[in-house]
C-alpha positions as CSV (number, residue, x, y, z in Angstrom):
1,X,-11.2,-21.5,4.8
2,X,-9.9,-23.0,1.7
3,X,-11.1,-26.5,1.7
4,X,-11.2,-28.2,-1.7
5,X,-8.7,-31.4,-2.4
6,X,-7.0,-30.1,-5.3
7,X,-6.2,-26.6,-3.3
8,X,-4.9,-28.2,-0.4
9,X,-2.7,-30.3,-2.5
10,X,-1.2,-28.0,-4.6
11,X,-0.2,-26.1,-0.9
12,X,1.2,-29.3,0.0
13,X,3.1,-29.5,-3.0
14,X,4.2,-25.8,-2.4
15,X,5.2,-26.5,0.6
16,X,7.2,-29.5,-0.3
17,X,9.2,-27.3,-2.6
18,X,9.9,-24.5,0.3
19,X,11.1,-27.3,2.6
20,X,13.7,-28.8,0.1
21,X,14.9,-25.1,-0.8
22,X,14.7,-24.2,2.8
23,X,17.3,-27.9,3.7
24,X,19.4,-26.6,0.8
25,X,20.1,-23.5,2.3
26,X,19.1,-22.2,-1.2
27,X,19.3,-18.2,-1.4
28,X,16.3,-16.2,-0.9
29,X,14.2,-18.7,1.1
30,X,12.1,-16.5,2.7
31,X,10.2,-15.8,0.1
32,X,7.9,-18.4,-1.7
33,X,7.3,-17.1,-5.6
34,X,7.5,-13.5,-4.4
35,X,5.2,-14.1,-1.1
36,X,6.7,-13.5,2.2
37,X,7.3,-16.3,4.8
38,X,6.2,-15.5,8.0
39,X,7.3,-16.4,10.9
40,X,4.8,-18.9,13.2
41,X,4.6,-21.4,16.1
42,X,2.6,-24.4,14.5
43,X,1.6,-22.9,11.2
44,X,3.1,-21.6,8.1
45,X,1.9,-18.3,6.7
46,X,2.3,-16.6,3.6
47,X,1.9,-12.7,3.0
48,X,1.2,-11.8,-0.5
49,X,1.2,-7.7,-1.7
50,X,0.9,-7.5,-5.3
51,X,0.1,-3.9,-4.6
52,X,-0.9,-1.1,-2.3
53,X,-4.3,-1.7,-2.1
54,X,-4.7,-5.2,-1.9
55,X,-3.1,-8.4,-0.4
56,X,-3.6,-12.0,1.2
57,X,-2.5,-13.7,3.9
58,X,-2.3,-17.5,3.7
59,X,-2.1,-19.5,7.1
60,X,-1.7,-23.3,7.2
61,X,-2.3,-25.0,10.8
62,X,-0.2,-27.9,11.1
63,X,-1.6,-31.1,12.9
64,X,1.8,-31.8,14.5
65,X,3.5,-28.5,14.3
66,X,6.7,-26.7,12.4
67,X,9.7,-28.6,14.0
68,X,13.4,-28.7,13.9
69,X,15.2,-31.7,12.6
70,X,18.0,-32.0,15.0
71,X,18.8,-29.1,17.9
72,X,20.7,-26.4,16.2
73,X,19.7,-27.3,13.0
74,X,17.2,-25.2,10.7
75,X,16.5,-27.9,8.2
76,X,12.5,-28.4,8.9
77,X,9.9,-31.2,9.0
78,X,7.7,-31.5,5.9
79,X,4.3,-32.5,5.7
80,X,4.0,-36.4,5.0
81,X,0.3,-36.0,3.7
82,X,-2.6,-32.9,3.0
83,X,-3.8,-34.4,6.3
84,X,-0.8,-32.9,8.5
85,X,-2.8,-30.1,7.6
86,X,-5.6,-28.8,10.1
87,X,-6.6,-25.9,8.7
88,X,-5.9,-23.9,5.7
89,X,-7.0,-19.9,5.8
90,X,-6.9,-17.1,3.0
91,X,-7.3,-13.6,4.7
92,X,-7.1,-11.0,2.0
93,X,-8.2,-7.2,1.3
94,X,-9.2,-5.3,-1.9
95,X,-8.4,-7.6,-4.6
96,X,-6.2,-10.0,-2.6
97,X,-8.7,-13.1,-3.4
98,X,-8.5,-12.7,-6.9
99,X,-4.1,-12.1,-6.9
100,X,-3.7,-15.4,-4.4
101,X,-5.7,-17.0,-7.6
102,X,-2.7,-15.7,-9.7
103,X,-0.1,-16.0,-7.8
104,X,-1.7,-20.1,-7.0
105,X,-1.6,-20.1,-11.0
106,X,2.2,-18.6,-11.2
107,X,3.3,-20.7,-8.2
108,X,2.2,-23.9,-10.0
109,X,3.8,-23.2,-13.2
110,X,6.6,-25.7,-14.6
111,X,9.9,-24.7,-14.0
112,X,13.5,-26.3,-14.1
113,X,13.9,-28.8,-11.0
114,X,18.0,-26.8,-11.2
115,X,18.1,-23.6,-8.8
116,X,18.9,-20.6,-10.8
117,X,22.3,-20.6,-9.4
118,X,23.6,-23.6,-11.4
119,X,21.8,-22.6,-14.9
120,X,24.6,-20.7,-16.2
121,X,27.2,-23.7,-14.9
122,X,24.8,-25.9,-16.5
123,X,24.2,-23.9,-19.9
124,X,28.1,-23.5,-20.1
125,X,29.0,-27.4,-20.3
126,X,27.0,-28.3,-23.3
């Protein structure tokens, strides 16, 4: 059970990020910085395989569960706050502690707030 303030929001903040690209029907949304998104009633889980010996498995329990905007719709309900969160898990094997620490580290990195998509359309007008 990961427990600590500053983990839990940074997964909020994660999550955050998912949820906007998810609404924006970006490209590629399953995936969150190379981790699978799993499919889950009332949770959100993350599969992680930097290799064949190891991975994790992270699993947030939401207070109020992983609803729909509107029927029909697939635009999802973000958290409002680290406590919509009930529960937050890391399962892992072989070394998959120590690459959910890297990929945590990766995930957090700055990066351009413009999808990939538009940085060529962007790069091309100046």
């Amino acid at each position: 059970m990961l427990d600590d303030a500053e983990t839990r929001l940074a997964l909020f903040r994660m999550y955050g990020r998912y949820v906007r690209r998810w609404n924006d029907i970006e490209p590629g949304i399953h995936q969150v910085h190379g981790a699978k998104v799993l499919a889950a009633d009332g949770r959100f889980v993350l599969h992680g395989r930097p290799d064949s010996r190891s991975h994790w498995i992270l699993e947030i329990v939401f207070a109020r569960g992983f609803r729909v905007f509107h029927p029909c719709s697939m635009g999802r309900n973000a958290m409002r706050s680290t406590a919509d969160m009930r529960g937050v898990h890391l399962h892992w094997s072989g070394s998959g502690r120590q690459a959910f620490g890297h990929w945590m580290s990766a995930e957090q990195a700055p990066r351009s707030r413009w999808p990939a998509r538009w940085a060529g359309r962007w790069c091309a007008r100046t």
